[in-house]
N, C-alpha and C positions, 0 to 999 in steps of 0.2 A: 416351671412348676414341677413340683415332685409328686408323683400317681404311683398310686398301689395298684396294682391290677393282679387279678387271680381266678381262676376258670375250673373246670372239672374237662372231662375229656368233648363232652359234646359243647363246650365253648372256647376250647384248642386253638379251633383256625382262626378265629376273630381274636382270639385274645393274641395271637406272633400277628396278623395282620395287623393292627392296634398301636400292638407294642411298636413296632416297626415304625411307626407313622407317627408315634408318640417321640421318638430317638430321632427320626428325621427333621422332626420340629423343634430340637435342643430340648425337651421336656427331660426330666432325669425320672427313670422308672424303675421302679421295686416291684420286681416279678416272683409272684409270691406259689407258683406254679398254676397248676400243673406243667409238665414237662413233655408230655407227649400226647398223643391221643387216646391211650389205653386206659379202659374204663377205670376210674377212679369216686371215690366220695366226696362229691364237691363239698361240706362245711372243710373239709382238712385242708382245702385252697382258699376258701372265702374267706373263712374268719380272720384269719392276719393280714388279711388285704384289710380289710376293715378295722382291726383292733390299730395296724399302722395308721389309718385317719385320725383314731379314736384317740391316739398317746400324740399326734402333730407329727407323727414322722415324715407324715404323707399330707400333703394339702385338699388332696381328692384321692377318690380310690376308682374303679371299675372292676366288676365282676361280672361273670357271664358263665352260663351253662345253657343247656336246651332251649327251654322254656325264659329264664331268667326268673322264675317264681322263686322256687328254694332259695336259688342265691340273694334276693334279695329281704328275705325270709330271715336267715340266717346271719346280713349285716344288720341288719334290722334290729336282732338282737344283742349288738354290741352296743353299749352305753356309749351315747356322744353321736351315733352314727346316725344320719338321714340319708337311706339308699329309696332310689327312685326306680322304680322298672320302668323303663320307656321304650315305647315301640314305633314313636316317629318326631318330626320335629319340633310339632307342639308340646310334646310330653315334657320332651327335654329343656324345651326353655321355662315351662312354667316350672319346672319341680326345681330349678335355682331362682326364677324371679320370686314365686310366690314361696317355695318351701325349704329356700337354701339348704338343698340336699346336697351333701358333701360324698354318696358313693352314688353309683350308677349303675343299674343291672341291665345287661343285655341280654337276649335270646338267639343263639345262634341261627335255631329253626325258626325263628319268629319274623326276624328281618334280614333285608338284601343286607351283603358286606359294604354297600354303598354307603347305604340309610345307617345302618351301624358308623361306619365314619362320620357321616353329618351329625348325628345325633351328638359321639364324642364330642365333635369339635362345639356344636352349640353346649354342650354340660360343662366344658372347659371355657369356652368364652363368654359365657353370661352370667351379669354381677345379678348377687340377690337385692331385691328392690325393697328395703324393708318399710321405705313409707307409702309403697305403694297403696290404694285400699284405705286411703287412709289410715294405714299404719296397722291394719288388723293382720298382715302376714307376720311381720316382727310380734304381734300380740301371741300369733296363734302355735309361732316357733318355742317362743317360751314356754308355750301350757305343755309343750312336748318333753320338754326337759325337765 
């Protein structure tokens, strides 16, 4: 799978742990920065993570800063983009079964680098379930768009 991933300086160290463990599992990843840790304006990293979902460059994206608020604030406002802020492993499987969000905001202060991993790996491995519900998640995906 091809992942955009993109971070400001307080989601640094998860985004190279991430990336790393994205590359170890043959995933192909478009690192869209930051580049080190030194304070930065996370939309200047987020948004081409996202806008790459938004045009199919990318099949999924991930983004991460502090909180993961902004960041996902900010895919949020790219057209096409469902970014999901999740802070454990329920979050993560509902916001693809029920909301087929296609980016993903982490918080670096928010959660262990563990839970961070698990979380990826359920955002990446669970299909959207669109007749779940009888079919009102696929209903309520379109009123989105």
């Amino acid at each position: 799978m091809k992942i955009a991933i993109g971070s400001d300086h307080a989601g640094y160290a998860y985004k190279e742990k991430i990336k790393a463990k994205l590359l170890a599992e043959g995933h192909d990843v478009k690192d869209c920065g930051t580049f080190s840790p030194d304070m930065v304006d996370y939309p200047v990293y987020v948004r081409p993570a996202a806008e790459a979902v938004a045009r199919g460059e990318c099949e999924r994206g991930i983004v991460l800063g502090g909180s993961g608020n902004g960041e996902a604030i900010v895919a949020n406002k790219v057209k096409g983009v469902r970014c999901a802020l999740c802070w454990n492993e329920a979050t993560a499987r509902a916001c693809r079964e029920h909301n087929d969000a296609n980016v993903l905001s982490l918080g670096e202060r928010m959660v262990t680098g563990e839970m961070a991993l698990a979380i990826v790996k359920i955002f990446l491995t669970t299909p959207f379930d669109p007749a779940a519900g009888g079919g009102r998640h696929a209903r309520r995906i379109a009123m989105i768009e």
